[in-house]
C-alpha positions as CSV (number, residue, x, y, z in Angstrom):
1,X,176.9,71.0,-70.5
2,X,176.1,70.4,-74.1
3,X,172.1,70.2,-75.3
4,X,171.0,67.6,-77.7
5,X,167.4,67.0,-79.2
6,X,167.0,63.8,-80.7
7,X,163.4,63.9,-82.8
8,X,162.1,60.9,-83.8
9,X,160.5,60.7,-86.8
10,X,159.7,57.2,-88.0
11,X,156.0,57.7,-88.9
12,X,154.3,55.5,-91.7
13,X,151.1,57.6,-91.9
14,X,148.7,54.7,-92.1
15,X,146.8,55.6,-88.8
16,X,145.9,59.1,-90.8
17,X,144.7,57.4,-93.8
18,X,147.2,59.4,-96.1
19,X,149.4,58.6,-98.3
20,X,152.7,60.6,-97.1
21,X,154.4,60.0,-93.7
22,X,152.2,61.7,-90.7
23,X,155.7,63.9,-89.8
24,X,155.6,65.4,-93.8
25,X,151.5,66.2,-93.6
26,X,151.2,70.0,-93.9
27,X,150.1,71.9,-90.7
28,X,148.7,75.1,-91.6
29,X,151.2,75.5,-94.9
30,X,154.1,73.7,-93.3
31,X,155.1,69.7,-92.6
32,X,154.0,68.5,-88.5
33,X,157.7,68.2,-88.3
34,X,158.8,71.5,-88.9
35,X,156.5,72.5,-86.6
36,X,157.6,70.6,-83.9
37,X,161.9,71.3,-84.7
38,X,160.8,75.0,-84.9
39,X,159.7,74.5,-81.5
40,X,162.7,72.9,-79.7
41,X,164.5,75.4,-81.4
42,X,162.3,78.3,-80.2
43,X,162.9,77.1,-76.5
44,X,166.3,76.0,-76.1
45,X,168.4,77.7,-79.4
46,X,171.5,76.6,-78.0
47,X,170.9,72.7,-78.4
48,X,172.0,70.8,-81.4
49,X,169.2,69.0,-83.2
50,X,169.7,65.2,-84.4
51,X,166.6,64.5,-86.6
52,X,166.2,60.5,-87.0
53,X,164.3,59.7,-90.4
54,X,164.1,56.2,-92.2
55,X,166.8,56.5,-94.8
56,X,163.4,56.3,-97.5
57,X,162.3,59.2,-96.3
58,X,165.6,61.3,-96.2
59,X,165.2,62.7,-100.0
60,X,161.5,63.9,-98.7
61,X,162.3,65.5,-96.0
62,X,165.8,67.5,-98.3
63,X,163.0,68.6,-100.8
64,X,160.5,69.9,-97.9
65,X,163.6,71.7,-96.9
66,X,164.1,73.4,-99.6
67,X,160.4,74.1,-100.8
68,X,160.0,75.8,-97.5
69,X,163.4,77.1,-97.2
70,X,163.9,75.5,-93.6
71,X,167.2,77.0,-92.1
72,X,167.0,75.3,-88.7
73,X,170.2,73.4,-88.8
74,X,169.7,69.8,-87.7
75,X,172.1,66.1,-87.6
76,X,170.6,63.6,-89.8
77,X,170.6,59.8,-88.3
78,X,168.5,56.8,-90.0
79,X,166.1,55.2,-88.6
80,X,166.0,51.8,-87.5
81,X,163.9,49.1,-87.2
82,X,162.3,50.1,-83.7
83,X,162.0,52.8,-81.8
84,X,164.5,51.9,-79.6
85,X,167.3,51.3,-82.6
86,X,166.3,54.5,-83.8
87,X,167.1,56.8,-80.5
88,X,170.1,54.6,-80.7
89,X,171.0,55.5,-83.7
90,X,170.8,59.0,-82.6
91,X,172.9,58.6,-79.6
92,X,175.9,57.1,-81.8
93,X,176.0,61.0,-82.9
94,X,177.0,62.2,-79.4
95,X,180.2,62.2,-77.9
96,X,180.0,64.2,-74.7
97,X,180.0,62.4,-71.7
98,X,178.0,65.0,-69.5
99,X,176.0,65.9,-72.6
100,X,171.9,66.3,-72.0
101,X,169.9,64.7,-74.2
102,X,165.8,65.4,-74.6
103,X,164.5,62.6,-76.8
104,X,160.8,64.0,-78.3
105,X,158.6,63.0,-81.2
106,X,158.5,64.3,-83.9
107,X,154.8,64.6,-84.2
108,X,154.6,66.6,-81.1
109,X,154.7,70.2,-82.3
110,X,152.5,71.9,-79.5
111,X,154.9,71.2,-76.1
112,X,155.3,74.1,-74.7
113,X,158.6,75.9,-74.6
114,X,158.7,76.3,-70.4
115,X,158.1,72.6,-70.5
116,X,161.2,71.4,-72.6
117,X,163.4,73.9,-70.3
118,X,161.9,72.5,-67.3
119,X,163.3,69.3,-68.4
120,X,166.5,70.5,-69.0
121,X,166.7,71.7,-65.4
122,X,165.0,69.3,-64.1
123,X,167.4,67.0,-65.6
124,X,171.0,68.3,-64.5
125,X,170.1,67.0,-60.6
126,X,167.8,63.8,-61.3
127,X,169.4,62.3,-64.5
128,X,166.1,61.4,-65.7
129,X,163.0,63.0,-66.3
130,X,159.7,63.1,-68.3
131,X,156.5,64.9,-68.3
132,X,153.5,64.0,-67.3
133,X,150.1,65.0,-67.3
134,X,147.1,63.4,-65.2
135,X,144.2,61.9,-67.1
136,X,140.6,63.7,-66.6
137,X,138.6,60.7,-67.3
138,X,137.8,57.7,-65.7
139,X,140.1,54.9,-66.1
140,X,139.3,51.2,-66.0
141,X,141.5,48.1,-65.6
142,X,140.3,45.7,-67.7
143,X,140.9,41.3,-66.7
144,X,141.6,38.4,-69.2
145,X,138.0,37.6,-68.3
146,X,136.4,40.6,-70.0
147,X,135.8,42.4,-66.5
148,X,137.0,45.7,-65.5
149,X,137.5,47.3,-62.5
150,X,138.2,51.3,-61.5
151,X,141.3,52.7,-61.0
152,X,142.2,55.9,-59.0
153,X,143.2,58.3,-61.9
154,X,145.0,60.1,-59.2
155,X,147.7,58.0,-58.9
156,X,147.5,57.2,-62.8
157,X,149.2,59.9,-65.3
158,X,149.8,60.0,-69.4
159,X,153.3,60.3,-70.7
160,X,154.4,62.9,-72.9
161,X,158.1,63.6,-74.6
162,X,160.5,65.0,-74.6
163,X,161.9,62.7,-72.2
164,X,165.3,63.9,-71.0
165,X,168.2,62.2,-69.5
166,X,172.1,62.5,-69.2
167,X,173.9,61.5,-71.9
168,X,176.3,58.8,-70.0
169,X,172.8,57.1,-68.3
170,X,171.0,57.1,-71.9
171,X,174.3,55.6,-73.4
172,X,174.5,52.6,-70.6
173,X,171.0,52.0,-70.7
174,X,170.7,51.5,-74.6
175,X,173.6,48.7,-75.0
176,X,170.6,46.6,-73.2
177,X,169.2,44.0,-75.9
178,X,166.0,45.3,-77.2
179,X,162.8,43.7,-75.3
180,X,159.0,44.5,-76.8
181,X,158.6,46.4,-73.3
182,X,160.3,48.9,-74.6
183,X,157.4,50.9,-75.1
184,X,159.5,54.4,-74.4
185,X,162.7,55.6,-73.4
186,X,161.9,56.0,-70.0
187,X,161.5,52.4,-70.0
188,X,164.9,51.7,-71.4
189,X,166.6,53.6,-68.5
190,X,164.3,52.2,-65.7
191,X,165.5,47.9,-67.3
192,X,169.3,49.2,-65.8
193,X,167.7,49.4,-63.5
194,X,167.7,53.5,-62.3
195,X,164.8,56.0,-61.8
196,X,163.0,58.5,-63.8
197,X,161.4,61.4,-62.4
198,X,158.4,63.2,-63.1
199,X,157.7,66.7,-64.5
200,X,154.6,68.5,-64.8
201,X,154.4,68.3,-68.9
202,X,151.4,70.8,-70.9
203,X,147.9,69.5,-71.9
204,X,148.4,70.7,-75.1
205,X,151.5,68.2,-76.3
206,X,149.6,66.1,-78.2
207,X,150.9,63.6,-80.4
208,X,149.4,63.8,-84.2
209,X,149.0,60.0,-84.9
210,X,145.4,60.0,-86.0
211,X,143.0,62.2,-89.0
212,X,141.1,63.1,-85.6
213,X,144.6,64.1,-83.9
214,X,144.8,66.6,-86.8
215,X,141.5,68.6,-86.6
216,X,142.6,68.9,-83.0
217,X,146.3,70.3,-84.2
218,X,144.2,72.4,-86.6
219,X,142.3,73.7,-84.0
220,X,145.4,74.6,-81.7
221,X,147.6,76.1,-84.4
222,X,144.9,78.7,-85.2
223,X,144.8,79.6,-81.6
């Protein structure tokens, strides 16, 4: 079975307060997203890469290419007006039926290579799967009303990417029309409806959307 990575990279930056895309801010000398393709790469080098830009942002990314004299080869697809048009975007670039495809953002440059090949795996008998880890704090419900009310973080856990499905379930799912509770892919496959699976995902898998985000990336790089 073929390997795909599609990496979303639709980013504005405004979160971060700069003035360049979050995906293009420098990480230790070199863009988040870099990083993060360097890392896919790094775990599963047999996979093709379809990187999924806004078509603004596509003459950026060429000249970070070439400043940093990038050589990972990757499939470019634009971006669309949601998430969910962009991953579709990036699935019109596939053609194998019993392809796998790992769907990961592209400001997530810290997953750990053992966890994207666990999804892989994980993925050839279950069809769909993404990790997961379990919060540490408290978590709270909170009512129309203002109340609140605990929740057993036990049975609660945080989502991470990439999420990874086969390529004929991913392709079903997204001729769907687009709904707002499309929050992540996982949802898109579970509106067929069909069932995603958990994996144990890595603390560490942050996603870089806020300045505090990257003193946190800072700190992990150096590590």
């Amino acid at each position: 079975m073929n390997k795909y990575f599609i990496v979303v990279a639709g980013g504005k930056g405004v979160r971060m307060g700069k003035d360049i895309p979050k995906q293009f801010i420098a990480l230790q000398g070199l863009p988040i997203l870099m990083h993060t393709i360097s890392r896919l790469h790094q775990s599963v080098p047999e996979a093709r890469i379809i990187l999924v830009l806004p078509q603004k942002h596509i003459d950026m990314w060429n000249e970070l290419v070439c400043k940093h004299s990038f050589d990972i080869p990757v499939q470019i697809a634009f971006g669309g007006d949601t998430r969910f048009d962009s991953v579709k975007n990036g699935l019109e670039l596939i053609e194998e039926e019993d392809a796998l495809v790992a769907i990961h953002d592209g400001v997530r440059p810290f997953v750990s290579e053992q966890v994207v090949r666990r999804c892989f795996e994980e993925v050839v008998e279950k069809g769909a799967v993404i990790p997961v880890v379990r919060p540490v704090d408290s978590i709270r419900f909170g009512d129309e009303d203002g109340g609140s009310k605990p929740i057993d973080r036990d049975r609660c856990y945080m989502v991470q990417t990439p999420q990874t499905f086969r390529f004929s379930l991913l392709r079903r799912a997204y001729q769907q029309p687009y709904r707002p509770s499309f929050t992540d892919d996982a949802s898109v496959i579970e509106a067929i409806p069909a069932p995603v699976f958990l994996v144990d995902g890595n603390r560490e898998n942050i996603k870089i959307t806020t300045a505090y985000d990257l003193m946190v990336a800072e700190a992990l790089a150096s590590i």
